[in-house]
N, C-alpha and C positions, 0 to 999 in steps of 0.2 A: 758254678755259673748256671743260673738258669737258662731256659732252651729257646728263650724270647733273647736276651741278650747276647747268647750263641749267631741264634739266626741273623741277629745285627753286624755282630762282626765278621761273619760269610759273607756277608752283601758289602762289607767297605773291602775284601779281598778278592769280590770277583772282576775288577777290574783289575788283572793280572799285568796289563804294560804298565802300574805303576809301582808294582813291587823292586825294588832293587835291582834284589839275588836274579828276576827275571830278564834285567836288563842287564846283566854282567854276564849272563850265559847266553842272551844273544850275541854280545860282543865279543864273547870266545869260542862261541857256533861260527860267527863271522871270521873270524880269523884264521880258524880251524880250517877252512871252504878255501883262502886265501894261500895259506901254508898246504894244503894238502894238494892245490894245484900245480906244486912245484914238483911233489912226487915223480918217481918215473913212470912212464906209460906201462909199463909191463903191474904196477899195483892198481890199475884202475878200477878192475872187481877184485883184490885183494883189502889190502890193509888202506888205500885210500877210501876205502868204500864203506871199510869199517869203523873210519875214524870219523866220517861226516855223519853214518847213522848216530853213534854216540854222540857226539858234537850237540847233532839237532835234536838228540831224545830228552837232553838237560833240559832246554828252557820250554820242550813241551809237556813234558811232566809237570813242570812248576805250571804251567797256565793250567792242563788239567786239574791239578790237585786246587788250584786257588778259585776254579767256580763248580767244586762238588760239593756237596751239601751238610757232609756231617764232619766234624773234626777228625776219627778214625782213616776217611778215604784223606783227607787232605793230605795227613800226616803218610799215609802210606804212597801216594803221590810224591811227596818231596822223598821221603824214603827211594823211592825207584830215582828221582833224578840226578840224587847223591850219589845212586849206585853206581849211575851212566857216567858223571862225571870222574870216579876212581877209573871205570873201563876209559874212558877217553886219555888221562893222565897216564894208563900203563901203555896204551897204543902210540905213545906221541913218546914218551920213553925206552920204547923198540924201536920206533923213527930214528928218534936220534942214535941210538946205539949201531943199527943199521947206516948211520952218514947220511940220514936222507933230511936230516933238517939239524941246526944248531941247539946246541943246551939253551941258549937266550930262546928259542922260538916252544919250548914244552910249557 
């Protein structure tokens, strides 16, 4: 791919609220902020605290990554958001396992 038509498809992906994968990690950021307010008061700087950083790191990674400039940082962007979303996935499956929210709610 040349670096003329590189730079094109950077620019149809730096509007990040239209990507998808962006808008399904808002809506499980969301959710996550929702369920994690049922938590008990005693996890508020504990594991609730820890699940909304990861929660909100997914779909800001995805915006970073979708208006930096070369294909290496982008891909390494989405790299970091996949990571956050495994870290959110094992924190919400200690929840459950802990009784602090339903297997339907991971």
């Amino acid at each position: 791919m040349s670096d003329w038509s590189s730079t094109i498809k950077r620019r149809q992906v730096h509007n990040f609220q239209n990507l998808k994968i962006w808008q399904k990690a808002m809506d499980i950021a969301e959710q996550t902020y929702l369920t994690s307010s049922e938590f008990p008061k005693q996890e508020k700087y504990g594991l609730t605290d820890q699940i909304r950083r990861s929660a909100v790191s997914v779909p800001s990674h995805i915006a970073e990554g979708a208006v930096r400039n070369t294909d290496g940082e982008f891909r390494n962007f989405f790299g970091i958001a996949s990571g956050s979303s495994k870290e959110l996935l094992s924190q919400m499956i200690l929840s459950h396992r802990l009784n602090m929210i339903s297997k339907d709610k991971i």
